[in-house]
Residue, then its C-alpha position, 0 to 999 in steps of 0.5 A: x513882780x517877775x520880770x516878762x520875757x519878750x522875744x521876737x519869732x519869725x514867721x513864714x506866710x504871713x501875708x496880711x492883717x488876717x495871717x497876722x490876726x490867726x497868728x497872734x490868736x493862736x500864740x495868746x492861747x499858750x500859757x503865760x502870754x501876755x502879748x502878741x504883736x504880728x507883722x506880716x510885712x517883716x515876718x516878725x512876732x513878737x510874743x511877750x510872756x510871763x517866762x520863757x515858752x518852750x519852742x516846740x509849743x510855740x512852732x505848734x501854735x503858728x503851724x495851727x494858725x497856717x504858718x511856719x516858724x522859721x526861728x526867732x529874729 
């Protein structure tokens, strides 16, 4: 079994349950998400995946969903 990577972006715009639920919905379609856990109130996603994602992928995703990437936590 390969070991998931977990790491923690920050999020500008997030706002409420459903900036949380069009954030996480955008990051689980990238390739080897396992999970997504968005808090709006701190700004933080924290995205665990199969192997590390690529950035760029991930600051597409949360641009789709609305919002800005502002780097990881």
């Amino acid at each position: 079994m390969t070991a998931e990577t977990t790491t923690v972006y920050k999020v500008s715009g997030m706002t409420c349950g459903h900036c949380e639920g069009a954030v996480t919905s955008e990051l689980s379609e990238l390739p080897g998400v396992t999970s997504v856990k968005a808090v709006a109130s701190t700004g933080q996603v924290t995205v665990v995946s199969e192997a590390p994602l690529d950035e760029a992928a991930v600051r597409a995703a949360v641009d789709e969903a609305g919002y800005e990437l502002v780097g990881t936590a």
